[in-house]
N, C-alpha and C positions, 0 to 999 in steps of 0.2 A: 183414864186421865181425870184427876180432879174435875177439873174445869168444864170441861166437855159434859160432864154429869152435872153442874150448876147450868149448863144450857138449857134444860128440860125444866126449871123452876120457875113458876111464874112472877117472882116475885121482880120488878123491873132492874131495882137500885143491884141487885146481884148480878144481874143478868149484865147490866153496864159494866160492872168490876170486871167482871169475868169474859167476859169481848175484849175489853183493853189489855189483860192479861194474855188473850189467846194473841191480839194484836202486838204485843212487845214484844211474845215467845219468837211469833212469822216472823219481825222484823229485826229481831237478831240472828235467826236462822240463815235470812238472807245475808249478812255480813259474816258470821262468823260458821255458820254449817252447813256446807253443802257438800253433795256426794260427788261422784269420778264423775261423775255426768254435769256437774254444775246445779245441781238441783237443789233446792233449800231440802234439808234432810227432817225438819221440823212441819214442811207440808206434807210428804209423801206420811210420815207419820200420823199423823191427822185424818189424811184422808182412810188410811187402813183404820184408826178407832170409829169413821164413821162419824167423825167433827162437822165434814160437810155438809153430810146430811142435816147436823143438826142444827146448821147455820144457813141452807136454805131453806127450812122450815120458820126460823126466824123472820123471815122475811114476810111473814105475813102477820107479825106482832103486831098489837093494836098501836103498842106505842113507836110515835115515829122514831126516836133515837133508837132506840135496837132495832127496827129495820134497817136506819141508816149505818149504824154501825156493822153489822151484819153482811151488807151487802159492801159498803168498802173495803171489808176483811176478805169478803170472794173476790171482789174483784180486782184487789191490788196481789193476792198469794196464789189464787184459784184458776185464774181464768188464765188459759193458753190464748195464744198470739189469735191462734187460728181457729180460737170460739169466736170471736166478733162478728156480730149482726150485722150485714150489710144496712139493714132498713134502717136499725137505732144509729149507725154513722151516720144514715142520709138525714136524720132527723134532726141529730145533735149539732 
């Protein structure tokens, strides 16, 4: 996938294009594709290119918008019900 291969580029202003892109893809996914299961069909895809991967690796970007970005994209498409921290709930 294009995109997913602009994730490895250091370059920032790319890197933002390309999160909002991978973000619009998830976010239509969820309204208009999902599978027998209700699943957005645009995550599970993602995860088999190994997108994940390349978006928790992000996360440790020097620059703070693509971390934040980054990590809003895991945590709004990514994350199941039933990964939630107890400790980061007691925190927050």
């Amino acid at each position: 996938m294009a995109l997913g291969g602009v994730l490895k580029i250091p370059d920032v202003r790319m890197l933002a294009v390309a999160l909002e892109g991978i973000e619009n893809t998830l976010k239509c996914g969820e309204k208009h594709y999902k599978d027998e299961n209700g699943m957005n069909m645009f995550t599970t895809l993602f995860e088999q290119l190994g997108l994940l991967d390349d978006l928790e690796n992000l996360q440790t970007h020097t620059n703070h918008n693509i971390y934040t970005q980054s990590l809003k994209i895991i945590e709004n498409y990514f994350s199941a019900e039933g990964d939630e921290d107890p400790l980061m709930n007691a925190i927050e």
